[in-house]
TORPA-4810 file (N, C-alpha, C, O; in nm, 3 decimals):
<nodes>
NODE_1_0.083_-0.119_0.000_0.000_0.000_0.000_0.087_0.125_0.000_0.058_0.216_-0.077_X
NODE_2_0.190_0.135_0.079_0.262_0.220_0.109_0.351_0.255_-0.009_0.408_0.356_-0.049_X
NODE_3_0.338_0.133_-0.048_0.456_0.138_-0.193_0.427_0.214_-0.327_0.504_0.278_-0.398_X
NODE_4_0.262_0.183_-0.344_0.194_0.206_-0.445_0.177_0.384_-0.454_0.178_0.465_-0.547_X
NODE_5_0.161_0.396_-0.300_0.149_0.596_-0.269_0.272_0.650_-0.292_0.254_0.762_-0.338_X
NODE_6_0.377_0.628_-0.284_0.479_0.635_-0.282_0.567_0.698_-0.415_0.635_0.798_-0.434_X
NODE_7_0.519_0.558_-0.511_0.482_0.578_-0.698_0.364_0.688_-0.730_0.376_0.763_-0.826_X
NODE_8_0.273_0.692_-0.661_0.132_0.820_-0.678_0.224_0.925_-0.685_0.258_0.972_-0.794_X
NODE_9_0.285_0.983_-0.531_0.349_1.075_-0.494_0.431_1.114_-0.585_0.392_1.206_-0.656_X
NODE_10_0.596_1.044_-0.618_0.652_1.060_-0.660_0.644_1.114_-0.832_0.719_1.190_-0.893_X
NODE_11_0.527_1.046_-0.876_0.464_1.090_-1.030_0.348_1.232_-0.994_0.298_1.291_-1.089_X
NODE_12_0.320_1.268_-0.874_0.233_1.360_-0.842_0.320_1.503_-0.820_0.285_1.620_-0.840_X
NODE_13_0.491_1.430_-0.757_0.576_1.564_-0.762_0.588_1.591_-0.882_0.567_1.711_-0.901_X
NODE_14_0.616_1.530_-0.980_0.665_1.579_-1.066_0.595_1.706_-1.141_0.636_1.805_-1.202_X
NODE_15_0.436_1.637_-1.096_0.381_1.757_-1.100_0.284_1.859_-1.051_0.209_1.934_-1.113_X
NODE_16_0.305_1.843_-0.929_0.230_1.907_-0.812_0.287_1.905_-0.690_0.231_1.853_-0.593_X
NODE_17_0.413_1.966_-0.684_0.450_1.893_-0.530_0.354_1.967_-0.423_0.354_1.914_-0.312_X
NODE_18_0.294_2.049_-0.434_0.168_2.029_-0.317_0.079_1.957_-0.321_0.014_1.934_-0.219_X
NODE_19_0.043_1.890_-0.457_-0.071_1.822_-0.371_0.022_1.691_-0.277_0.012_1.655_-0.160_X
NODE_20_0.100_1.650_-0.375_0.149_1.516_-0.243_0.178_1.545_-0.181_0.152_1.460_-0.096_X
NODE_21_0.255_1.668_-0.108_0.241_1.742_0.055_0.117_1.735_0.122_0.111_1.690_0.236_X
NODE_22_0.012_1.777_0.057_-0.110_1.761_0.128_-0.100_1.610_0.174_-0.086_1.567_0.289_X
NODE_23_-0.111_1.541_0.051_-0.137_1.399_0.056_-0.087_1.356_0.190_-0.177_1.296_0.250_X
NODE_24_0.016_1.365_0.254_0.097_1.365_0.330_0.022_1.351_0.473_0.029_1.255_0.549_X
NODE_25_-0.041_1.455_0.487_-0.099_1.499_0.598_-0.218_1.407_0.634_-0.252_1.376_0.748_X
NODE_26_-0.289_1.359_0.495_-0.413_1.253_0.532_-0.385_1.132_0.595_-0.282_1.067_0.607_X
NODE_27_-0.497_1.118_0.632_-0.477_0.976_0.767_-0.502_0.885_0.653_-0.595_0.868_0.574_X
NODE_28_-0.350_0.819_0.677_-0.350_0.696_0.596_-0.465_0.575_0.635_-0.523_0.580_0.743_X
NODE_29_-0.490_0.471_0.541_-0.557_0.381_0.512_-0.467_0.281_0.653_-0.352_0.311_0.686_X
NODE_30_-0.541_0.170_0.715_-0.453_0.051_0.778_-0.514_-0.045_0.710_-0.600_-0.014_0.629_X
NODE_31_-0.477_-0.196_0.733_-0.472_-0.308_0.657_-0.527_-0.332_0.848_-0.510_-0.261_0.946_X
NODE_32_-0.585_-0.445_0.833_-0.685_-0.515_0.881_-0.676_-0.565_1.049_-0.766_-0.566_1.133_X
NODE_33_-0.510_-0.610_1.062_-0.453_-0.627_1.205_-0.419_-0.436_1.244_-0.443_-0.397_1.358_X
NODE_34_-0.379_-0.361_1.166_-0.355_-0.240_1.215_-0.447_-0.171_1.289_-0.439_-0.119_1.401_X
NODE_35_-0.569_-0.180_1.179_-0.724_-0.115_1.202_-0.776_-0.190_1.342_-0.806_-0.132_1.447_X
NODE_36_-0.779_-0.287_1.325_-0.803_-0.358_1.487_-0.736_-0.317_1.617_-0.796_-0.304_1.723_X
NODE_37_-0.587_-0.293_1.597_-0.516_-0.193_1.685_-0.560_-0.062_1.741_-0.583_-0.025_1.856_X
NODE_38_-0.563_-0.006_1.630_-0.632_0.101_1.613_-0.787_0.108_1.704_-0.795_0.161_1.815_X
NODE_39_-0.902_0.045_1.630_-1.021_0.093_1.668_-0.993_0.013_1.871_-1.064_0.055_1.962_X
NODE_40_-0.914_-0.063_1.889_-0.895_-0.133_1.997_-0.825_-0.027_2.114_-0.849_-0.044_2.234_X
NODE_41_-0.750_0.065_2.074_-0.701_0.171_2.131_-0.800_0.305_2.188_-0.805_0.357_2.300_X
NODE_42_-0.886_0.339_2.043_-1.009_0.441_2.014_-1.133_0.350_2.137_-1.215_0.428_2.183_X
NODE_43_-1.140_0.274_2.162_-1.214_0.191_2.244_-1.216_0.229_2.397_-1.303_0.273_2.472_X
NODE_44_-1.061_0.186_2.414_-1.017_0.228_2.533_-1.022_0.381_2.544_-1.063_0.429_2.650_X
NODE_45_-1.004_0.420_2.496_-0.988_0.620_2.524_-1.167_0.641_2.579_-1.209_0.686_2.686_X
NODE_46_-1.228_0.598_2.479_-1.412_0.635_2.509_-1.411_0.536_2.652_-1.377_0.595_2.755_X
NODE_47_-1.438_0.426_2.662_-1.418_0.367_2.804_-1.361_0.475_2.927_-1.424_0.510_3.027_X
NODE_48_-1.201_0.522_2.880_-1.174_0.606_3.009_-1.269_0.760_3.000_-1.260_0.834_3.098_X
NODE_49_-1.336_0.794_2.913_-1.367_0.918_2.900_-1.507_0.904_2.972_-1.551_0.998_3.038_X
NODE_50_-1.577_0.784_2.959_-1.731_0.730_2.988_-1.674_0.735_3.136_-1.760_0.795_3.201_X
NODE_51_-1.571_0.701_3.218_-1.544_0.694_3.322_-1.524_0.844_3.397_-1.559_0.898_3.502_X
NODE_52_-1.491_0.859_3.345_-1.456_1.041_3.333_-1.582_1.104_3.375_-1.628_1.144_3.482_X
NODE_53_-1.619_1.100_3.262_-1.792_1.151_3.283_-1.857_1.084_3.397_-1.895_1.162_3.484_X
NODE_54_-1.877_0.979_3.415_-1.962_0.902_3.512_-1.929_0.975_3.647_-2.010_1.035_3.718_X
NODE_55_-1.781_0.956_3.670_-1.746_1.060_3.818_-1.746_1.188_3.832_-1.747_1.238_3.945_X
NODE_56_-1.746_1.284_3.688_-1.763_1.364_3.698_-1.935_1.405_3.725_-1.968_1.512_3.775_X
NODE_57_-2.007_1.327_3.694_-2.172_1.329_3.708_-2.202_1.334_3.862_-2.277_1.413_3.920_X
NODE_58_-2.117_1.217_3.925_-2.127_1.215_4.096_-2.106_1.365_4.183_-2.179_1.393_4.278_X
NODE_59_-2.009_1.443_4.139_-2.004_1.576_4.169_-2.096_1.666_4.191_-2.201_1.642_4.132_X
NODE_60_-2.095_1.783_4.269_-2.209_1.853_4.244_-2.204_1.933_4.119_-2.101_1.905_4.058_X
NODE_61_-2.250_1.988_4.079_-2.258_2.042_3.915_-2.195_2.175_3.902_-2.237_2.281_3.949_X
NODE_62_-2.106_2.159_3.845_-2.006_2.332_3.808_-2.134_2.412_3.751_-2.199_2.391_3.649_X
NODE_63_-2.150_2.515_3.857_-2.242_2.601_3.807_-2.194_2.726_3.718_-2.090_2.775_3.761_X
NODE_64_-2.237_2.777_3.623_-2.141_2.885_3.516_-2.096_2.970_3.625_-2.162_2.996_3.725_X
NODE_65_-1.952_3.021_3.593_-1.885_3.108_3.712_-1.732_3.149_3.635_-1.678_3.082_3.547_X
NODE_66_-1.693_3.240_3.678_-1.595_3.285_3.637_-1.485_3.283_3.774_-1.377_3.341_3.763_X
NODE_67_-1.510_3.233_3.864_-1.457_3.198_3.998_-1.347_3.068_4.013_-1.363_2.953_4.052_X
NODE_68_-1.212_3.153_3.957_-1.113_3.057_3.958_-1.106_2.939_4.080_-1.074_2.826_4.043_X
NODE_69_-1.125_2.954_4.182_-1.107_2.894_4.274_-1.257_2.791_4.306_-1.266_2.761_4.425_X
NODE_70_-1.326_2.757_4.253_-1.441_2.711_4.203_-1.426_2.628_4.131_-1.453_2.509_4.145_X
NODE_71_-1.376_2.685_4.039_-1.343_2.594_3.904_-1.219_2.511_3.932_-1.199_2.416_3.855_X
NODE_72_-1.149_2.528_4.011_-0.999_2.463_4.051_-1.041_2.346_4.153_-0.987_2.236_4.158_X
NODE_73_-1.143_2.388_4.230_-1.193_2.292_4.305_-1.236_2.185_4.237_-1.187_2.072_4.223_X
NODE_74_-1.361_2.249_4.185_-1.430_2.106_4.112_-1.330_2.015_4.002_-1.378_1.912_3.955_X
NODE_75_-1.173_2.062_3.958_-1.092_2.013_3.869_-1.057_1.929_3.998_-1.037_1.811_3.968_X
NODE_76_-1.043_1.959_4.147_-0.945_1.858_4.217_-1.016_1.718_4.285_-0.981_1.607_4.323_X
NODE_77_-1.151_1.810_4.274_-1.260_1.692_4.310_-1.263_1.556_4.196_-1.258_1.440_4.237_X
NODE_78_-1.270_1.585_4.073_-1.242_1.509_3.967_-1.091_1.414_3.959_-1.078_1.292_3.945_X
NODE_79_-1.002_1.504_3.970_-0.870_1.431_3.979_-0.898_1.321_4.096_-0.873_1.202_4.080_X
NODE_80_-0.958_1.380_4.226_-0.933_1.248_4.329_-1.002_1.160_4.273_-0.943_1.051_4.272_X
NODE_81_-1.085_1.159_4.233_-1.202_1.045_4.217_-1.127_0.970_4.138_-1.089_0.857_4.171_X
NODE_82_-1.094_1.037_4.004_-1.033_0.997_3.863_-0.881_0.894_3.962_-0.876_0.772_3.948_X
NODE_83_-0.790_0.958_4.040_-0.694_0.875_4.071_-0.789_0.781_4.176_-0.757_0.668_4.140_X
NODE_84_-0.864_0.768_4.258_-0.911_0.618_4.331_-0.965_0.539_4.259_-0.967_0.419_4.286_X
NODE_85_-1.015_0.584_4.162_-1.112_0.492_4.052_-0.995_0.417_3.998_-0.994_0.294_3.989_X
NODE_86_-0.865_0.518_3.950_-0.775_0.420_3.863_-0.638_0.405_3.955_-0.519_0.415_3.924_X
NODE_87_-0.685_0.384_4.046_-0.544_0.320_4.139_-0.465_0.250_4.105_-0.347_0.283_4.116_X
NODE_88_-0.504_0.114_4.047_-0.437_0.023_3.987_-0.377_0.042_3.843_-0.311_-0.042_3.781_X
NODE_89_-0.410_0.159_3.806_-0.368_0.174_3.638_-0.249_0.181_3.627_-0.185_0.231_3.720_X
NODE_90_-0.184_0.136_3.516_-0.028_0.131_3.449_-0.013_0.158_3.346_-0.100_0.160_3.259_X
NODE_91_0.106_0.186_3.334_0.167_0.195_3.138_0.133_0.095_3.092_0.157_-0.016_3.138_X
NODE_92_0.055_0.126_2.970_0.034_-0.012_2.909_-0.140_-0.039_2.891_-0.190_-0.083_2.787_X
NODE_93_-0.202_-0.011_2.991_-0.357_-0.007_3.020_-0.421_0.029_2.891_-0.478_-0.068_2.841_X
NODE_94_-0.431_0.166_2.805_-0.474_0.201_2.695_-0.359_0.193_2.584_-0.409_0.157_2.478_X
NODE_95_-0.209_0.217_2.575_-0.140_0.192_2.494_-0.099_0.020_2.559_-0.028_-0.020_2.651_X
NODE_96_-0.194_-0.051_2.444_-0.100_-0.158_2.458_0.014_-0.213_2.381_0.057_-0.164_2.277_X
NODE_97_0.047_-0.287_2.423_0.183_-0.334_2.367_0.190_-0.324_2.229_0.279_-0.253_2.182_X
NODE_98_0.125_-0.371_2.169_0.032_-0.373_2.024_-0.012_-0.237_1.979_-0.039_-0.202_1.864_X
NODE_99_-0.015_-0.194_2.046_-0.055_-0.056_2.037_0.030_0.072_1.986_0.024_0.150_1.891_X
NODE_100_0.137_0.049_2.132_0.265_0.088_2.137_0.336_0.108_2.004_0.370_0.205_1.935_X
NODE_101_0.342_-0.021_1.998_0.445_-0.073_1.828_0.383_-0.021_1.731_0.445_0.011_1.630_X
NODE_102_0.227_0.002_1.741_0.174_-0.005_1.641_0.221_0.207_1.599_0.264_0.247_1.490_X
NODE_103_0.200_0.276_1.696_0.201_0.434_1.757_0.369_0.439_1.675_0.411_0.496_1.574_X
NODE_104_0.424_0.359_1.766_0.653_0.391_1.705_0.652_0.366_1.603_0.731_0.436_1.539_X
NODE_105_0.581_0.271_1.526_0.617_0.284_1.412_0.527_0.384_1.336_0.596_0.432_1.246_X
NODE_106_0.390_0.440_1.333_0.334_0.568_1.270_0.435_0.688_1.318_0.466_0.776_1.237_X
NODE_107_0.475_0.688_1.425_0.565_0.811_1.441_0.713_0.807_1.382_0.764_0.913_1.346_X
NODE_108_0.783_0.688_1.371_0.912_0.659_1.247_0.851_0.691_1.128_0.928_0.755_1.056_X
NODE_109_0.730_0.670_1.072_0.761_0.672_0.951_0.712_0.855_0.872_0.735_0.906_0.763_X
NODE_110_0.616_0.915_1.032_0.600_1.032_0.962_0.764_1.100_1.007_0.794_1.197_0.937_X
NODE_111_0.846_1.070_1.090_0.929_1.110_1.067_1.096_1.125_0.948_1.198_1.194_0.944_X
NODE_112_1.033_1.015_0.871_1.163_0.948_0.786_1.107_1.019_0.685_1.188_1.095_0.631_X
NODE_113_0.930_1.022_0.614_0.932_1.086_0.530_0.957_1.201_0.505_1.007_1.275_0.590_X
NODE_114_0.923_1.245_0.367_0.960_1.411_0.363_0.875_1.471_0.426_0.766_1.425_0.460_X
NODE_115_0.923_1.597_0.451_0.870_1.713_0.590_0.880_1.656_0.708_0.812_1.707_0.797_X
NODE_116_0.974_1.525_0.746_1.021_1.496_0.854_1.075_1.552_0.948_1.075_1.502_1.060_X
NODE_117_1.138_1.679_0.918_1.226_1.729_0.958_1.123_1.884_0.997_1.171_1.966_1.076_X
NODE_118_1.037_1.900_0.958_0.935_1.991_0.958_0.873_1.939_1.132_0.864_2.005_1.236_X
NODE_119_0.838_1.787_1.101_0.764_1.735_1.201_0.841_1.778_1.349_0.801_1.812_1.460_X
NODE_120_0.977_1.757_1.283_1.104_1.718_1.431_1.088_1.884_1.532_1.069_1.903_1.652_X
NODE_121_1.111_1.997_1.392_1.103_2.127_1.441_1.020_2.139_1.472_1.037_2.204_1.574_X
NODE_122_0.879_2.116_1.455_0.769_2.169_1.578_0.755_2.123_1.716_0.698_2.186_1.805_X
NODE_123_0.813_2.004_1.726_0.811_1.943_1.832_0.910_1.950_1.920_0.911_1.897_2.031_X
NODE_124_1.018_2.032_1.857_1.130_2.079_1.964_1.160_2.241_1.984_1.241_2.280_2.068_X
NODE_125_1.088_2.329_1.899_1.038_2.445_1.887_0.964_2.506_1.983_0.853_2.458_2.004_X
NODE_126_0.999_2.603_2.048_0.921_2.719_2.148_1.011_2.652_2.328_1.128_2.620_2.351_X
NODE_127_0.892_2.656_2.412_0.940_2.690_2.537_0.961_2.555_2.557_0.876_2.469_2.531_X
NODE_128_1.136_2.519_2.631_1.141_2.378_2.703_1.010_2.288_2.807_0.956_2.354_2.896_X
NODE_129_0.979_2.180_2.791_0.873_2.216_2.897_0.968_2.177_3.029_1.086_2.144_3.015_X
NODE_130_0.903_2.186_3.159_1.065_2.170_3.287_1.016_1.967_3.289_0.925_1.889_3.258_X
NODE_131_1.131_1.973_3.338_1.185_1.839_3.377_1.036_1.784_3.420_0.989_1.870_3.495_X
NODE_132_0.927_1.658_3.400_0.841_1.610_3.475_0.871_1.465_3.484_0.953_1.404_3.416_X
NODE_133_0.772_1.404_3.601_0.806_1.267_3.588_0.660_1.185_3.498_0.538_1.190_3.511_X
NODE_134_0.741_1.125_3.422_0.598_1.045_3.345_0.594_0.934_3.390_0.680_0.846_3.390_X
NODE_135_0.459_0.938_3.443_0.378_0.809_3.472_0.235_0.821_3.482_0.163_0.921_3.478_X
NODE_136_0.215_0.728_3.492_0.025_0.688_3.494_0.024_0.760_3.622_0.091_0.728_3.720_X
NODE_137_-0.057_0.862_3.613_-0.124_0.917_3.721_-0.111_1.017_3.766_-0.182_1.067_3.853_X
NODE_138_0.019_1.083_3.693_0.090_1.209_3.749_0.047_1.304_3.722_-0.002_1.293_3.610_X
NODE_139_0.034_1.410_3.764_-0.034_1.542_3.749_0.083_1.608_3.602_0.203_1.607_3.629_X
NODE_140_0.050_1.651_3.486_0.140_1.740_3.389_0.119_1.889_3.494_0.019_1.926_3.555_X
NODE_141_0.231_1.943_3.487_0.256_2.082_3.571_0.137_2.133_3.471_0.100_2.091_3.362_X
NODE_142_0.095_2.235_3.551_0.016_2.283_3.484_0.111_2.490_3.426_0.096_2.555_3.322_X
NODE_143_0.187_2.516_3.539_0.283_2.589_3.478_0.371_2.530_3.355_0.437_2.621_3.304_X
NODE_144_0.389_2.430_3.304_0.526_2.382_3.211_0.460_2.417_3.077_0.343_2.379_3.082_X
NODE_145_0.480_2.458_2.991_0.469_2.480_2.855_0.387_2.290_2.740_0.451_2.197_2.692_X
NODE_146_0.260_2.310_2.742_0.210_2.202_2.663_0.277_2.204_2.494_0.269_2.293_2.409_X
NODE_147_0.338_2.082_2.488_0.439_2.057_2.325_0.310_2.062_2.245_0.199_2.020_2.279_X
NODE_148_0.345_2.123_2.130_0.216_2.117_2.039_0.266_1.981_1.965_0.387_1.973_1.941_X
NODE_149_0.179_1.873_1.928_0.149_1.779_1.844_0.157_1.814_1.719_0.069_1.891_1.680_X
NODE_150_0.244_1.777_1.637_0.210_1.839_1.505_0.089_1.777_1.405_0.065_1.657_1.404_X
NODE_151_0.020_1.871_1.325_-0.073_1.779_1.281_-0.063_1.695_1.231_-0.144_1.606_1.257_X
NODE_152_0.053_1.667_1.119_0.110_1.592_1.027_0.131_1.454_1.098_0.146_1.346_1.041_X
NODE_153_0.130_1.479_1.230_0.148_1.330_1.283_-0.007_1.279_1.357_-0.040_1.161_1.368_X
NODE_154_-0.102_1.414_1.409_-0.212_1.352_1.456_-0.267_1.294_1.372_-0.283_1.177_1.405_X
NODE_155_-0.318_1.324_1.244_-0.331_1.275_1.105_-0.313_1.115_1.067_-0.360_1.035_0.987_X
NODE_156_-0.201_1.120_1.195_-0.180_0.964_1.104_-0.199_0.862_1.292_-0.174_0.745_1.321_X
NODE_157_-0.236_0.945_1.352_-0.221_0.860_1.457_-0.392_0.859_1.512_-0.465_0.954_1.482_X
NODE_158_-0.445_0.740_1.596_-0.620_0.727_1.586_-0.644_0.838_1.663_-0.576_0.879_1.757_X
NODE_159_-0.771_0.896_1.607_-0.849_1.027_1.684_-0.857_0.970_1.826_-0.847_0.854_1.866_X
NODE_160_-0.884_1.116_1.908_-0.925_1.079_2.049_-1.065_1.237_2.097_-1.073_1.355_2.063_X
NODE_161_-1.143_1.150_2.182_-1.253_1.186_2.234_-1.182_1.320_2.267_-1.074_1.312_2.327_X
NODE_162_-1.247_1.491_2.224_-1.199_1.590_2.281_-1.170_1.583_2.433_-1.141_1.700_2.461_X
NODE_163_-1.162_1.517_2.536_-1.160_1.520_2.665_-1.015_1.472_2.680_-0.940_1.491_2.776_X
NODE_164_-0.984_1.384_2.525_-0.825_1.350_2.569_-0.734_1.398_2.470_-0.758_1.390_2.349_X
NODE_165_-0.625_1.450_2.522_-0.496_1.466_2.427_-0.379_1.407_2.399_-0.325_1.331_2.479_X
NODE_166_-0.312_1.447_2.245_-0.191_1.365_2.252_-0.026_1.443_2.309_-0.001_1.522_2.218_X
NODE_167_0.059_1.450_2.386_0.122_1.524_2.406_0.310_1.437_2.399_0.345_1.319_2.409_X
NODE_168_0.393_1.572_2.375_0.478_1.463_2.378_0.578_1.582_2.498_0.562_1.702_2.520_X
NODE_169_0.688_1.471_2.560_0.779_1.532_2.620_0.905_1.419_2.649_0.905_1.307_2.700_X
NODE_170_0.994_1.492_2.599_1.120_1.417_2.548_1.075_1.335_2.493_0.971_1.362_2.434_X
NODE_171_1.123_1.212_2.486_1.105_1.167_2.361_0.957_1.051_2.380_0.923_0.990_2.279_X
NODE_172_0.910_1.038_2.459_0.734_0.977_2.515_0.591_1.056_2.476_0.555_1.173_2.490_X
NODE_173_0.540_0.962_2.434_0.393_0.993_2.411_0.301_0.999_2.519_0.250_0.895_2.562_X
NODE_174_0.285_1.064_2.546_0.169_1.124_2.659_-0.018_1.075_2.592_-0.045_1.084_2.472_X
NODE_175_-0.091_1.041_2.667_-0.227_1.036_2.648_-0.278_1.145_2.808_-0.285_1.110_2.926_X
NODE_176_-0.297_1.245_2.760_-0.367_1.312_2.867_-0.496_1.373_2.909_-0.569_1.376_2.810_X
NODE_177_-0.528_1.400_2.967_-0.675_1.399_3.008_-0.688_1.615_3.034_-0.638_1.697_3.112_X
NODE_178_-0.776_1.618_2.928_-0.738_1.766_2.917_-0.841_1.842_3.075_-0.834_1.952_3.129_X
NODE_179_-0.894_1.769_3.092_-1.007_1.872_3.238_-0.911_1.810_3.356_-0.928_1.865_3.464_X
NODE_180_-0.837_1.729_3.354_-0.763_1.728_3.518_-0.593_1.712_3.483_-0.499_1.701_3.562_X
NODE_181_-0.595_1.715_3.373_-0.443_1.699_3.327_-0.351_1.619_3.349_-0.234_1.644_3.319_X
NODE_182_-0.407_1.462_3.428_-0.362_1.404_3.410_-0.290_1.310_3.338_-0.309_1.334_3.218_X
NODE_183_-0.188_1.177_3.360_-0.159_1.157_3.226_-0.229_1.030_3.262_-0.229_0.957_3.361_X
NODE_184_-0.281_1.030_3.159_-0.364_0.893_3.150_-0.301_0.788_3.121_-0.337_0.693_3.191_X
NODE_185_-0.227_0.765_3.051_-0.071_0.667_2.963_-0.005_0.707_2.893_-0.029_0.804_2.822_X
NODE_186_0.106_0.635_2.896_0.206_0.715_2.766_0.303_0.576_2.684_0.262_0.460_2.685_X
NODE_187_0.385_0.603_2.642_0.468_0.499_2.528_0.611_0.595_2.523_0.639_0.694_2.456_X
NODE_188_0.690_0.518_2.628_0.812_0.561_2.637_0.879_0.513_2.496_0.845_0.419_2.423_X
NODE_189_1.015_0.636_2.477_1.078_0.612_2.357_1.000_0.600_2.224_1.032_0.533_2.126_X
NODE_190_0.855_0.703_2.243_0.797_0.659_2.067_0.873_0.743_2.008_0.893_0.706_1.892_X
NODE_191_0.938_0.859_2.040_0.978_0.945_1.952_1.104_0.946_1.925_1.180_0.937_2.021_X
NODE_192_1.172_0.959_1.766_1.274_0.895_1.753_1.398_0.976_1.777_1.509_0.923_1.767_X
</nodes>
């Protein structure tokens, strides 16, 4: 498959090198064990998000307010729940192994192709974020600078429920949970 786009592309520079740039950016096609990876991953994210919601429902209800300290509350009320509910959670839980491999290698290969190097500079571009520790459960500083994802790679990696994001820091994939900022899982060493 890869081979055949490849021949598209290469006969498409010759005469359009934007459109196969675009081309670039579209979420490639998977073959059948990938797609199963895939929708098996997209599975798990809605599962933790349905969980999300469910404890966030137990709460009393964020009433509209512009009252930082309100709103910070009901974020810490969520985090506790969110960490007793997933006490037992680990690396590995939503990225599985299969998963993992499946993530390092979409992120090798948007990096080898062309505008690879496009990909590398956005992702090491702007403010360091500070030193954190990654693991299941850890709070992301909420002072440290969030890495922007480049699109060129969300594109090729499975959507996630707006409630979760993809983030990277050094060279690990982050799955984070954008209302308590936790990290939900990550995949050490995806990035090359």
């Amino acid at each position: 498959m890869r081979a055949i786009w490849l021949v598209v592309c290469v006969a498409a520079m010759l005469q359009s090198p934007k459109a196969c740039m675009a081309r670039q950016t579209e979420r490639l096609p998977e073959s059948g064990p990938e797609a199963a990876v895939s929708k098996g991953f997209e599975e798990r994210a809605k599962d933790y998000v349905s969980l999300q919601k469910k404890l966030e429902g137990e709460l009393p209800a964020l009433k509209t307010t512009d009252d930082a300290t309100e709103i910070a509350s009901h974020q810490v009320d969520l985090t506790l729940k969110l960490l007793e509910a997933r006490k037992n959670a680990r690396q590995g839980d939503l990225f599985t192994p299969e998963a993992a491999t499946q993530f390092k290698k979409t992120i090798r290969v948007a990096y080898a192709e062309p505008g690879g190097q496009t990909v590398r500079r956005t992702v090491t571009e702007g403010d360091t974020p500070k030193a954190i520790v990654v693991k299941v459960n850890a709070k992301y500083p909420s002072d440290s600078p969030v890495q922007t994802t480049p699109p060129t790679l969300l594109n090729r990696l499975p959507k996630l429920p707006m409630e979760l994001a993809y983030r990277i820091v050094g060279r690990s994939l982050l799955l984070l949970d954008n209302k308590t900022n936790l990290i939900v899982d990550f995949i050490p060493d995806a990035i090359p």
